[in-house]
N, C-alpha and C positions, 0 to 999 in steps of 0.2 A: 504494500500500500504506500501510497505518497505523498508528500507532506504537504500538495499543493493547494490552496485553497483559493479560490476565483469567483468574483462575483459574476452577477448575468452581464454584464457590459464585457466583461473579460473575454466570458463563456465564448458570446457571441462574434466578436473578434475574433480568435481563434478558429470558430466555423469558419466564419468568413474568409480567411488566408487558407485555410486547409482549403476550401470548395475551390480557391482561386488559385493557392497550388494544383490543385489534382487538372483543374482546367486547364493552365497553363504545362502539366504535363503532359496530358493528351491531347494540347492541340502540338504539340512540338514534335512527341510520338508519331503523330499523323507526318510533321512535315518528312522525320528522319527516314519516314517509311517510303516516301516519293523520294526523298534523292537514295536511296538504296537502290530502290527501280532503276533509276539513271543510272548512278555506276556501274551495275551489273551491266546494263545496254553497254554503256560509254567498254564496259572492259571486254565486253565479248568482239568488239571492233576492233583490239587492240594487238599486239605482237604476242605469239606465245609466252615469254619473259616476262611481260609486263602484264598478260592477262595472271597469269600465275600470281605475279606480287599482287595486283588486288585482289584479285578472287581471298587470299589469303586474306587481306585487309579488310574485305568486305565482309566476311564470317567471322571476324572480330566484332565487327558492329554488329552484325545483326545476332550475335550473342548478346551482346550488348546492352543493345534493345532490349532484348527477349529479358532481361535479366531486369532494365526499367518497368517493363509491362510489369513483371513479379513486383518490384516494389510497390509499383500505383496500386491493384489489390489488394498488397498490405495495407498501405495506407486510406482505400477507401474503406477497409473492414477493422481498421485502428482503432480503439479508444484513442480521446486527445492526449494521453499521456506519452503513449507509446508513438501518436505522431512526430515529436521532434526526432526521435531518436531514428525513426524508418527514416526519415526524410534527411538525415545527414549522411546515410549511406547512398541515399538516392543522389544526394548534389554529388560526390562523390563519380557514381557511373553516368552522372549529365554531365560532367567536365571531361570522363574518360572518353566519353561519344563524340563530345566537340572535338578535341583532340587527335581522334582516329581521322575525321572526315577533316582536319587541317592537313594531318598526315599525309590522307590518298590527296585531295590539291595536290599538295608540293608532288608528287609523286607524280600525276597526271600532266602536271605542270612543264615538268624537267624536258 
């Protein structure tokens, strides 16, 4: 049990940013799910060598993903307590997503 005590102004806040996280995850979810699409086209165009380096890249992310989607469920079936806590492992694979998709750029780039 936890020692946290919150009024209804707090309570409500709280929903409020959770409903507007989860929203803002799944609308992002959506975007990363269209450029996955894309890459995969963009890599099946590409040289042997260099389809192999994304395709590897690409199944990064969409582990990735896959591994977002799992958090968002936690957190749409979370008590507020355990929301902070899901949701700092989720920033976490949101930074590791961005990251991978700067990665293949540069890589696409070259």
């Amino acid at each position: 049990m936890n020692n946290y005590q919150f009024n209804a102004n707090q309570i409500l806040t709280i929903m409020a940013s959770r409903k507007e996280y989860i929203d803002r995850l799944e609308k992002q979810l959506r975007e990363w799910n269209s450029q996955i699409d894309k890459l995969q086209k963009r890599a099946n165009k590409e040289s042997q060598d260099l389809k192999a380096t994304l395709d590897k890249r690409i199944e990064g992310l969409k582990e990735k993903r896959k591994q977002l989607s799992t958090k968002l469920e936690k957190i749409k079936n979370s008590g507020d307590d355990a929301f902070e806590d899901i949701r700092k492992d989720t920033e976490k694979l949101w930074k590791d997503v961005k990251k991978g998709f700067s990665e293949i750029r540069e890589i696409v780039q070259k």
